[in-house]
C-alpha positions as CSV (number, residue, x, y, z in Angstrom):
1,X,90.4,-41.0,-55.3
2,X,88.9,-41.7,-52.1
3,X,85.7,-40.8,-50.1
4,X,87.2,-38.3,-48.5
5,X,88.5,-36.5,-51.3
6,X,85.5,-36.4,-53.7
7,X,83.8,-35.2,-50.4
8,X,86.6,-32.2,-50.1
9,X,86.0,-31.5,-54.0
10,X,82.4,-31.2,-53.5
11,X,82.8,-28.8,-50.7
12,X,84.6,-26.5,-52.5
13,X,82.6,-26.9,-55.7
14,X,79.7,-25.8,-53.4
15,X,81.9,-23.1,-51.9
16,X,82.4,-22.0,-55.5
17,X,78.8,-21.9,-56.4
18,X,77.8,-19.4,-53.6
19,X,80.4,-17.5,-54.4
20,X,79.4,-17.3,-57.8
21,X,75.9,-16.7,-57.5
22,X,76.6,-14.1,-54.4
23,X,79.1,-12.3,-57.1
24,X,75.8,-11.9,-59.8
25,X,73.9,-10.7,-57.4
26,X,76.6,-8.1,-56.4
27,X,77.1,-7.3,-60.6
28,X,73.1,-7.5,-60.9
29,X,72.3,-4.6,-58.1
30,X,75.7,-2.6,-59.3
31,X,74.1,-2.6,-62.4
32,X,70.6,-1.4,-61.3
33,X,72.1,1.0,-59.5
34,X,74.2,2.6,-62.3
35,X,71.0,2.5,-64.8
36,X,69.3,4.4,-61.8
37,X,71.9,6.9,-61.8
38,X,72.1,7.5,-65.3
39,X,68.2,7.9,-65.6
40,X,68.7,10.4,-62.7
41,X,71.7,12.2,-65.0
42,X,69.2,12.3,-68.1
43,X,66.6,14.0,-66.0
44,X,68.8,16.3,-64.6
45,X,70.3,17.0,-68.4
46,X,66.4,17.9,-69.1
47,X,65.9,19.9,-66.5
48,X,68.9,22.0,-66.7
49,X,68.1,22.5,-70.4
50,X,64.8,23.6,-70.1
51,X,66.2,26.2,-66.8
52,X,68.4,28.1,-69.4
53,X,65.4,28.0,-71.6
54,X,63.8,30.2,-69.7
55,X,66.9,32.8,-68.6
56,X,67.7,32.7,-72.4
57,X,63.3,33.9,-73.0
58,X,63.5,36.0,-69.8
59,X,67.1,37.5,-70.7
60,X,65.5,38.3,-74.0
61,X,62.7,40.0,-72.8
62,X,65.0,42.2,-70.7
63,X,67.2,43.1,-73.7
64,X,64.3,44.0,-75.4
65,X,63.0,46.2,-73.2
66,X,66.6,47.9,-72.5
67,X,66.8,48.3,-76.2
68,X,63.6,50.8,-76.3
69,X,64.7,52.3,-73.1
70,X,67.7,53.4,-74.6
71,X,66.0,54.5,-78.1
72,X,66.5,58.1,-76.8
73,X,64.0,59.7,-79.3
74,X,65.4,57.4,-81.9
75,X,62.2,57.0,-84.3
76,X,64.2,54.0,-86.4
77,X,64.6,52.0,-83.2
78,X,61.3,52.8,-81.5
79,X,59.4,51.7,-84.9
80,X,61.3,48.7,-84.9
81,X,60.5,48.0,-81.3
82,X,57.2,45.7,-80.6
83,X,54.9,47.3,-77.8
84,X,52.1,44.8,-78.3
85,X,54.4,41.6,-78.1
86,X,56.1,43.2,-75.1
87,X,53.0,43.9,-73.5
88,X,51.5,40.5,-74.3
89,X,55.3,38.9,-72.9
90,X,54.9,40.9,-69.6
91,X,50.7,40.1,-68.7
92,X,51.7,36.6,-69.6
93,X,54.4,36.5,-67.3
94,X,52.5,38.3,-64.7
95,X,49.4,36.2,-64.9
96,X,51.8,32.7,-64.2
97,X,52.5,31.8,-67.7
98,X,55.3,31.3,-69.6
99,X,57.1,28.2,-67.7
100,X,56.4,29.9,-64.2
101,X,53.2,27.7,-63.4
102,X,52.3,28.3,-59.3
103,X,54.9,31.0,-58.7
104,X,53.6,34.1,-60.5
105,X,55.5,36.4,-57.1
106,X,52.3,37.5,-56.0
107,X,51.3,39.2,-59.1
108,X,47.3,39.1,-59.8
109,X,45.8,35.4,-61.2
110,X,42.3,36.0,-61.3
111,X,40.8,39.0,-62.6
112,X,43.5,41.6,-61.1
113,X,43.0,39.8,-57.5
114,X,45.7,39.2,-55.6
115,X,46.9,36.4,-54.8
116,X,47.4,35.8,-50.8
C-alpha cells in the first residue's frame, strides 16, 4: 500500500464519519420530534376526556330536568326528583362554576351584577 492509497482510505473514512454523525443528528431530532408529538397526543387525550366530562354533567343535568318536566302530576316521579340539587347545579353553573371558569355567557358573577 502506497501513500496515495492510505491517503484515499482516509478520505473516505472521514467521508464516512460525517456521514455518520450527520445521520445521529438526523435520528436524534426525528426522535425529539416524535416525543413532542406524542406529548402533544397525551394532552390532547386529556383534554378531550375531560370535554366529554362535562357534556356527559351538562347532558345529565338536562335529563334531569326533562324528567320533572315530563312528571305530568306524577307524585312518584316528582318526589323522586331533587329541586335543591337542581337548583344548587343551575346557580353554580350560572355563577361560572362547574368547569366553565371565565365564560359564565353573561350570566351575573358578583352579587347578581352583570357582567359587561
Amino acid at each position: 500500500m502506497d501513500l496515495q492509497d492510505i491517503i484515499i482510505a482516509m478520505s473516505a473514512l472521514g467521508r464516512k464519519r460525517k456521514e455518520k454523525t450527520r445521520m445521529k443528528k438526523f435520528l436524534r431530532d426525528r426522535q425529539a420530534a416524535l416525543r413532542n408529538k406524542a406529548m402533544e397526543c397525551e394532552m390532547l387525550k386529556r383534554k378531550k376526556q375531560s370535554m366529554l366530562a362535562k357534556q356527559a354533567a351538562n347532558q345529565k343535568l338536562v335529563d334531569d330536568f326533562m324528567l320533572f318536566i315530563d312528571t305530568n302530576g306524577d307524585v312518584k316521579d316528582a318526589h323522586n326528583f331533587d329541586e335543591k340539587a337542581m337548583m344548587s347545579t343551575i346557580l353554580t353553573r350560572m355563577n361560572g362554576g362547574g368547569g366553565n371558569i371565565g365564560n359564565n355567557g353573561g350570566f351575573a358573577t358578583d352579587d347578581g351584577k352583570k357582567e359587561a
